[in-house]
Steps between C-alpha positions, in 0.01 A plus 500: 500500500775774581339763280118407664696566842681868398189554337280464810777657702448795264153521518527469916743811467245717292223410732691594798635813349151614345315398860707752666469766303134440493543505933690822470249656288172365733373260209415193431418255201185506316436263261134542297336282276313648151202340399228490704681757777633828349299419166253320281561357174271347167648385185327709203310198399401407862293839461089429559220650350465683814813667511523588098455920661842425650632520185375843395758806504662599823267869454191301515596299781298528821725687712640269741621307210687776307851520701462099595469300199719425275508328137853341500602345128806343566305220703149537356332581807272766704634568828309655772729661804356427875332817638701713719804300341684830432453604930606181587832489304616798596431470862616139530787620369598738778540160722583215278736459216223385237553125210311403290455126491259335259438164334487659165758514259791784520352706125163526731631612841691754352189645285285482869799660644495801223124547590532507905874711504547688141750698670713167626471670879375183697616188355826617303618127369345293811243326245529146562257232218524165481775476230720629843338261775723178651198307503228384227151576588614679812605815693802575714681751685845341384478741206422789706816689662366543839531296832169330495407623899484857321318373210056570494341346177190628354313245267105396392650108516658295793531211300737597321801588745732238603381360869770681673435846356127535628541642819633771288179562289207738549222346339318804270094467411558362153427771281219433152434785270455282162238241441783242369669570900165381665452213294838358503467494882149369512352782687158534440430862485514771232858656489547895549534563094112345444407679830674857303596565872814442716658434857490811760816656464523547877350208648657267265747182508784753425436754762396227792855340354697815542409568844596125563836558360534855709485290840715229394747757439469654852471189683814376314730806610368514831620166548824583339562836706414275827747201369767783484406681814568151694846448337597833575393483855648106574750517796470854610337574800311797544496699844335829639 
């Protein structure tokens, strides 16, 4: 019991520490889920009929599919990135101090993470799977150094964050590029790989998200530079 207590204490010292830097520096905690929100992803064998021209090489590849799809070994799969995915990441990152938080397994999120940051500038070693989480079959924030009023979450599900952690989450458009995606969710129309077309860059989940994220941001240090205006002000008395 007295090592769970010096190691909470140490984890309440980190997040304090890390939640003022991220004060000093105007930023706050973003925590993003993969599938479904920054990407889109299809076992090999899950592959249709339909989609068989995905597999052609990248030269042959209709255009909009040439810098966003990927053929990734290690796990077997095809991975689609989210349209204006790229935009989104950097500017979010401007604002928020970006993790990666996923129910997949720790080999995976670090692949996705290769393919959204190759250069390691946005997520650096915030990539949290479920081999890290506290809790089975669930999302937290207690893994996430951050004070949880200064934490946004952006994920496709609700269901799967703890009860006390949704009034943190920004619920994203789920988002289906393979066949397999649409049918494992039950919806009932063709997904954007048998369509050969995509989401609008600019009107999309990602850029409606992003300027979601942008007010949050304001509205949070607005409130902060008003909670510090009225301390600084408390007692004195102001006369012309």
């Amino acid at each position: 019991m007295q090592n769970l207590s010096l190691a909470k204490n140490e984890m309440d010292r980190l997040r304090d520490e890390n939640s003022k830097r991220l004060l000093r520096d105007r930023k706050l905690s973003l925590v993003l889920d993969l599938d479904h929100t920054l990407l889109n992803s299809a076992g090999f064998s899950r592959i249709t009929g339909e989609e068989e021209y995905l597999n052609c090489e990248r030269d042959v590849l209709p255009e909009y599919l040439k810098s966003s799809l990927f053929r990734v070994h290690g796990s077997k799969r095809l991975v689609k990135l989210r349209p204006y995915v790229n935009t989104f990441l950097k500017e979010a990152s401007k604002l928020y101090e970006m993790h990666i938080y996923t129910m997949g397994g720790f080999s995976y999120a670090l692949e996705m993470a290769k393919l959204l940051d190759p250069k390691n500038i946005y997520f650096n070693s915030r990539i949290v799977s479920r081999d890290d989480s506290t809790r089975r079959y669930e999302k937290s924030l207690d893994v996430v150094l951050g004070k949880e009023n200064a934490i946004v979450i952006l994920d496709d599900k609700e269901s799967v964050w703890c009860k006390e952690h949704k009034e943190n989450l920004i619920k994203i458009e789920r988002y289906h590029f393979f066949a397999h995606s649409c049918k494992r969710f039950g919806v009932d129309h063709k997904s954007h790989s048998q369509l050969k077309s995509d989401e609008n860059e600019s009107e999309g989940a990602l850029a409606t998200s992003l300027k979601i994220l942008q007010q949050i941001h304001t509205l949070f240090f607005d409130m902060v530079l008003k909670s510090v205006r009225k301390e600084v002000v408390k007692g004195c008395k102001v006369v012309f």
